[in-house]
N, C-alpha and C positions, 0 to 999 in steps of 0.2 A: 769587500772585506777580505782580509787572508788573517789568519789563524795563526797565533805562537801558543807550543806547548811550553810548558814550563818544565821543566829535567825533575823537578823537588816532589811537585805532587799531583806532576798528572795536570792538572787545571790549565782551562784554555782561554786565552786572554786574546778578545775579538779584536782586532785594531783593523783601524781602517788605513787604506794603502796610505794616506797621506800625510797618515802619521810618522812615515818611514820615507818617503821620499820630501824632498825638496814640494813645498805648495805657493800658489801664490799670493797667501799672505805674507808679507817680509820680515812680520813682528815672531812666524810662530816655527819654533823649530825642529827638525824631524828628530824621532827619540829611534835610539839604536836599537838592534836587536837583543843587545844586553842587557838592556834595561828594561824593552818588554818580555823578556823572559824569566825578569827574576820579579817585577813590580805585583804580579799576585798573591808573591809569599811574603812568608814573616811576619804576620799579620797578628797580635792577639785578637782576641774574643771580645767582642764590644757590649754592653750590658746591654738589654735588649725593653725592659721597661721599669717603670718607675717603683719605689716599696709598695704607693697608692695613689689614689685619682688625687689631681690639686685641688685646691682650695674652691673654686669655684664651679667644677663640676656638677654637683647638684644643684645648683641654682640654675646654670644653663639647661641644665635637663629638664628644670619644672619651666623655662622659657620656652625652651623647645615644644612642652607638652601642648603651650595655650597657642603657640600655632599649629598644633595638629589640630588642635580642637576646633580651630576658625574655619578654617579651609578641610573641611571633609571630603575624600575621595579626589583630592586633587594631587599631582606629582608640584612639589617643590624643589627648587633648585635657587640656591644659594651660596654664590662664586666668593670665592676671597678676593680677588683681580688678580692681576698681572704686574710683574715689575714695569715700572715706565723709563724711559731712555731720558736720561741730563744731557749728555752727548757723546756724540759718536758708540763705545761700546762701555760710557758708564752710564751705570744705573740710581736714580733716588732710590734713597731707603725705602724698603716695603713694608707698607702696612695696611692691613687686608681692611676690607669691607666692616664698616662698624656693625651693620647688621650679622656678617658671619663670626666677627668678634664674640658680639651678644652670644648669639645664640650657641656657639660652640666652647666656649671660653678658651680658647687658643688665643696666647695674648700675644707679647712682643716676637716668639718665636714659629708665628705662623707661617705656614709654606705658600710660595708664589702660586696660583695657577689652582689652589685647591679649590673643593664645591661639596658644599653640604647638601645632600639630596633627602627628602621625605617622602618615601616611596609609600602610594597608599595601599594597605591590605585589601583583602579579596572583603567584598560584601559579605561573604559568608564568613568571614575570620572570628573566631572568638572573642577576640581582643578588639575592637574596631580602632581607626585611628594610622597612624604610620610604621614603618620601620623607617631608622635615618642611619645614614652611612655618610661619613668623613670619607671624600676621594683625594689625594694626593699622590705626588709622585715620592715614592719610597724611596731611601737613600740607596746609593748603585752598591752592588757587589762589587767587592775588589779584583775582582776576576773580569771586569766589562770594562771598555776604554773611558768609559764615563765616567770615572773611580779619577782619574789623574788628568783627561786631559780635553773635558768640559767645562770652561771658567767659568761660566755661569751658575751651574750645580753640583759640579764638581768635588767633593769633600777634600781632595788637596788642594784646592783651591780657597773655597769659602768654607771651611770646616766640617766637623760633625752635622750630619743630618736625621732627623727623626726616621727609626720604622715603624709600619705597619703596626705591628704589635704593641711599641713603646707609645706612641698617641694613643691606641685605642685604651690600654689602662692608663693611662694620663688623666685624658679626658673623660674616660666610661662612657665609649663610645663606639661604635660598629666601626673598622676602615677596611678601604679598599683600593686598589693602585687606581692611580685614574686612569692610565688608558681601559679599565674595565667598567668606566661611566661613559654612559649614552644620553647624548640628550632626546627626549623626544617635541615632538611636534605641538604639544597641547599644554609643556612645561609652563608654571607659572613661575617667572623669573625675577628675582629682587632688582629692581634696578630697571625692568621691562614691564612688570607689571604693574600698574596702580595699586590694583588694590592691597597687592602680600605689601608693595614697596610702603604704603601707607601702613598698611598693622602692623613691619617689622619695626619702624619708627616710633607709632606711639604706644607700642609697649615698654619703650624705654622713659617713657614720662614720668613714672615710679621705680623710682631706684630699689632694690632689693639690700638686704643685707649687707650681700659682699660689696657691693658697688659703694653703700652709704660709706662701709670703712677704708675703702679704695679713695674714695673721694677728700677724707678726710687727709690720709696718706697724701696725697698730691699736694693739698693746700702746705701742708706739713712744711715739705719740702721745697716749695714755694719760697713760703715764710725766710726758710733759711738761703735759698735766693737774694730774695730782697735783702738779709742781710749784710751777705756777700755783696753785693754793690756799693752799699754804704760802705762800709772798710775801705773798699776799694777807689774810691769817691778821687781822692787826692791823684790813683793814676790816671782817671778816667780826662780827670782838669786838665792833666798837663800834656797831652795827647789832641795833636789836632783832628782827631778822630773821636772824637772822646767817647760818643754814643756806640760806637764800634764797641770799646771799652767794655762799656753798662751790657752790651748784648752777652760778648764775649765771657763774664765771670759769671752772666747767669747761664748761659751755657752750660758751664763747668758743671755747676751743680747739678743741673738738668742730665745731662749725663754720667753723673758721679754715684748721684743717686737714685736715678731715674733712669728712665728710658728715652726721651727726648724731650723738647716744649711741644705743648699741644699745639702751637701755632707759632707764625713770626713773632719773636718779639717787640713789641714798641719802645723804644728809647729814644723819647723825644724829646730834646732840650730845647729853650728859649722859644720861639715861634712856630715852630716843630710840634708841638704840643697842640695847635691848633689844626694839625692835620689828623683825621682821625684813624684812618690806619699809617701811618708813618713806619715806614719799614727798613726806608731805605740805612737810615740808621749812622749817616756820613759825615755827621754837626760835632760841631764842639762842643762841649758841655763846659758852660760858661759861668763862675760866680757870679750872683745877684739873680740870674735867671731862674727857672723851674723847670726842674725835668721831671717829664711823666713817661713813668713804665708802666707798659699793661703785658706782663709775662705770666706764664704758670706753666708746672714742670706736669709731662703725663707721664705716668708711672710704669713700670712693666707689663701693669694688667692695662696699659690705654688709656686708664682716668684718666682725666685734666681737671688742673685748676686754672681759671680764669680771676687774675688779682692786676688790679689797678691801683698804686700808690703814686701821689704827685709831690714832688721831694723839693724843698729848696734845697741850689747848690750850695750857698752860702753855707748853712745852716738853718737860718730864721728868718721866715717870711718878711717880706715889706709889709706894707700898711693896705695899701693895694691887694698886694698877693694873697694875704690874711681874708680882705674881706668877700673877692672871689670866690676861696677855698671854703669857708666856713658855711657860705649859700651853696656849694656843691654838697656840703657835708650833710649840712640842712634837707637839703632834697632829698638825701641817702636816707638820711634817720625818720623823714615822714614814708616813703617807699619803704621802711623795714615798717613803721608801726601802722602799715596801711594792709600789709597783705598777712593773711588772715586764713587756716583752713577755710574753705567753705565761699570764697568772695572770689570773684572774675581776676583773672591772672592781669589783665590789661588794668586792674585797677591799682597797681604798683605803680606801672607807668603815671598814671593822671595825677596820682598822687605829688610825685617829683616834680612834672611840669606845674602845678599847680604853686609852688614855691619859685622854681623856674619865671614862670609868668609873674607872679609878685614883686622880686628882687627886681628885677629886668627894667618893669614897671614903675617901682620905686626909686632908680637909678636916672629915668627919664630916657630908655634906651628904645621905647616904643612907641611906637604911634598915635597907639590906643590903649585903655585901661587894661590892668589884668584880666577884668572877667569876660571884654571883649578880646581878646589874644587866645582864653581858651574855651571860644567857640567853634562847636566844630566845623562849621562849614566854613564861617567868614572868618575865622582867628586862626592860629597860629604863627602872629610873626613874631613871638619867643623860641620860637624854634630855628632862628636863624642863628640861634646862638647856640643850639641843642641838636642837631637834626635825626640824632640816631633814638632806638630807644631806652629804654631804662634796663629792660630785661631779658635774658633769656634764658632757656632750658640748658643744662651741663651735663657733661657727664663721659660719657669716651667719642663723641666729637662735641668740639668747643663750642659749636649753635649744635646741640642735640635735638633729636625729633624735629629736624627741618621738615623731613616728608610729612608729618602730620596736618590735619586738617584743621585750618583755621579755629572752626569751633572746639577745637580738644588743646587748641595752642593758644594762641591771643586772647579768643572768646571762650577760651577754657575757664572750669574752675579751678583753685589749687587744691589741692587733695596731700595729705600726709606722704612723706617717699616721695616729693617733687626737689629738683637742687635746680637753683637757676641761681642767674647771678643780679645784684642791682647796683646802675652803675650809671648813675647820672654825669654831667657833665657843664662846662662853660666853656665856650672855643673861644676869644675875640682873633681872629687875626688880624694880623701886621698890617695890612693893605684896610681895613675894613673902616671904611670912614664914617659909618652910623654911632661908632665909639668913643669918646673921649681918647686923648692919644695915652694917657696914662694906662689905659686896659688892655694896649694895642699889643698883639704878640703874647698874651697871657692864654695858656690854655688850663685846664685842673680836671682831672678826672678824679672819682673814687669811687672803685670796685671791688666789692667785696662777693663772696659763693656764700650759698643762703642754703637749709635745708627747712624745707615745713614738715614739721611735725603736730603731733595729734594737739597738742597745747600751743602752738602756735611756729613761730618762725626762728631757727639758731644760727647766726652769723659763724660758718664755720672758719671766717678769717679773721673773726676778734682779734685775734691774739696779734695779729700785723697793724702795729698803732695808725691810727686813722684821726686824731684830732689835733690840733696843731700844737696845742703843747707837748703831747706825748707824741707827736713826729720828730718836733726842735730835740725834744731830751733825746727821742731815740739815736739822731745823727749824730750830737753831743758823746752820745756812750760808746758808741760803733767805733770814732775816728778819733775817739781817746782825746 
């Protein structure tokens, strides 16, 4: 390192020699002595923290609490992660660990590299239980070569950066730089350990408060998604790309108003619809066909919404299409009046297969009767036509409480503050010669985000028309 003073006030601005000579990266180039002598000044006074904590603060803090209270006497440690490499020296957008999301409420603006620690008190403490500290790296002083000519954290670089001081009242939270976090040897690690990895997951199985109105927010914005694509329907047609199209405007919204989609989107038109994550997204979207989108926008605080709508391009169903969609819809609306405070979460699923295997049966598309199809050892060839399942947990990642344990998930019961989604399905594809050729290439989802409550269950995506007359009118209204 060699040292430039500054003439104006004294302040010493540490640069490294290579910033001044000639290096052998080609792309980077050496800064003059002029510019490191004057780049410490002139600087105003940057506000340092917030009027008050945000909005979710005290919910994470009474989250925080019920993992002190699990693991007694033990040190936690819970990383945000690391930015990951797209290629060469770019990086995919960061977005930290759901569990350190949870627990800290740092949402879209959370820093790379940070770690939530729960240090445990002395056995003799008054208070029994943890201290927690936010470790991150502080934003540089304008006086350190970090300030201008580190691109990856750089604040001329990628802008304004949080301090110390400013998260800590943000959050109402303890922080500390991270080079003054250690890890120790006996750390129990989200992500390494079983068991916090498992408690930090299904303590998300009950939504709080903020999360139910976060959640709703997503759907919201969602909705108006899907809108967007309709309108936009006529460019999508004329576009040999057209699925590109359908991704593209829900995009927009997704970050217009949002923070990003919780996941890839699916725009799947014509045959495409039969594949059930279709990502790729490169198809035409073709009149007479049907495209199925399964998009939902997550929000600044992380919620996601997960929405499945299956659209004629036309406008209005075939005869065919109609009788498809209405047994998918069918299977939805016994899966909502099936799940129930208090009843096994898997019994949503049996329920939809249970219409699944009927239809299927009734069509002449199986082998065997329906109630031989949904046996469980020797049945299930309805589900060649279904393979995924009906349901799952929501919430700030798209399969929420994955870590959890089968019995608190599948063999769960549903309990009030649970959001999951039900989202039955019919695939035939193109190729599938168990089919009549009239069904070949028809796929139909509908997926809607569900909240149970103490009286029972509330389709928080009603309001996104799901029945085929009020699909027809909605496209009718959209595209004028």
């Amino acid at each position: 390192m060699e040292h430039m003073t500054s003439a104006d006030n004294d302040t010493v601005v540490e640069t490294p020699v290579e910033a001044v000579v000639e290096e052998k990266n080609p792309r980077k180039q050496p800064f003059p002595h002029g510019f490191l002598n004057g780049i410490s000044t002139g600087w105003a006074d940057r506000p340092d923290s917030p009027p008050s904590a945000r909005a979710q603060a005290p919910f994470a803090a009474a989250r925080r609490a019920k993992v002190s209270a699990a693991f007694p006497g033990e040190r936690l440690v819970v990383p945000a992660g690391s930015l990951k490499q797209r290629s060469n020296d770019t990086d995919y957008p960061f977005r930290a660990h759901s569990a350190f999301l949870h627990l800290t409420g740092w949402e879209s603006d959370a820093e790379p590299d940070s770690v939530l620690v729960f240090e445990p008190r002395p056995v003799d403490a008054e208070a029994p239980g943890h201290d927690v500290t936010l470790y991150f790296r502080e934003r540089a002083d304008r006086t350190t070569s970090e300030f201008y000519s580190d691109a990856a954290i750089g604040e001329f670089w990628i802008g304004p950066r949080p301090s110390l001081a400013g998260v800590a009242a943000d959050l109402d939270i303890a922080t500390a730089h991270i080079d003054a976090f250690v890890a120790g040897d006996d750390d129990l690690v989200v992500g390494e350990d079983d068991e916090l990895t498992r408690f930090v997951s299904e303590l998300r199985l009950r939504k709080d408060e903020f999360e139910i109105a976060e959640m709703r927010r997503a759907v919201a914005v969602t909705a108006s998604g899907f809108d967007d694509i309709i309108r936009d329907f006529d460019r999508a047609i004329s576009h040999p790309r057209g699925e590109r199209i359908v991704e593209g405007v829900f995009h927009q919204r997704a970050r217009s108003d949002g923070n990003w989609e919780g996941y890839d989107t699916i725009a799947a038109s014509g045959p495409h619809a039969c594949y059930l994550h279709w990502t790729r997204n490169d198809g035409a979207v073709v009149p007479g066909d049907l495209i199925l989108i399964d998009a939902g926008v997550e929000v600044d605080s992380q919620y996601t919404a997960d929405i499945t709508r299956t659209l004629p391009v036309s406008g209005t169903f075939s005869d065919v299409q109609r009788r498809v969609y209405e047994t998918v819809l069918e299977a939805a609306d016994a899966a909502f009046a099936a799940a129930r405070p208090g009843v096994p979460f898997r019994t949503v699923h049996e329920a939809a297969m249970a219409v699944i295997a009927a239809r299927t049966a009734e069509w002449g598309l199986l082998p065997v009767t329906a109630e031989e199809a949904l046996d469980a050892d020797r049945g299930g060839q309805h589900r060649r036509y279904m393979v995924h399942g009906t349901s799952h947990h929501l919430g700030i990642d798209v399969h929420d409480c994955a870590q959890a344990r089968r019995q608190m998930y599948y063999d769960g019961i549903l309990e009030p503050g649970m959001v999951f989604t039900i989202e039955p399905g019919l695939y035939f594809q193109i190729d599938d010669l168990t089919v009549p050729e009239e069904l070949r290439g028809i796929g139909v989802r509908i997926e809607d985000d569900i909240l149970m409550t103490e009286d029972g269950p509330v389709n928080l995506s009603a309001d996104i028309p799901r029945t085929v007359a009020d699909v027809e009118a909605w496209i009718a209204r959209l595209r004028g």
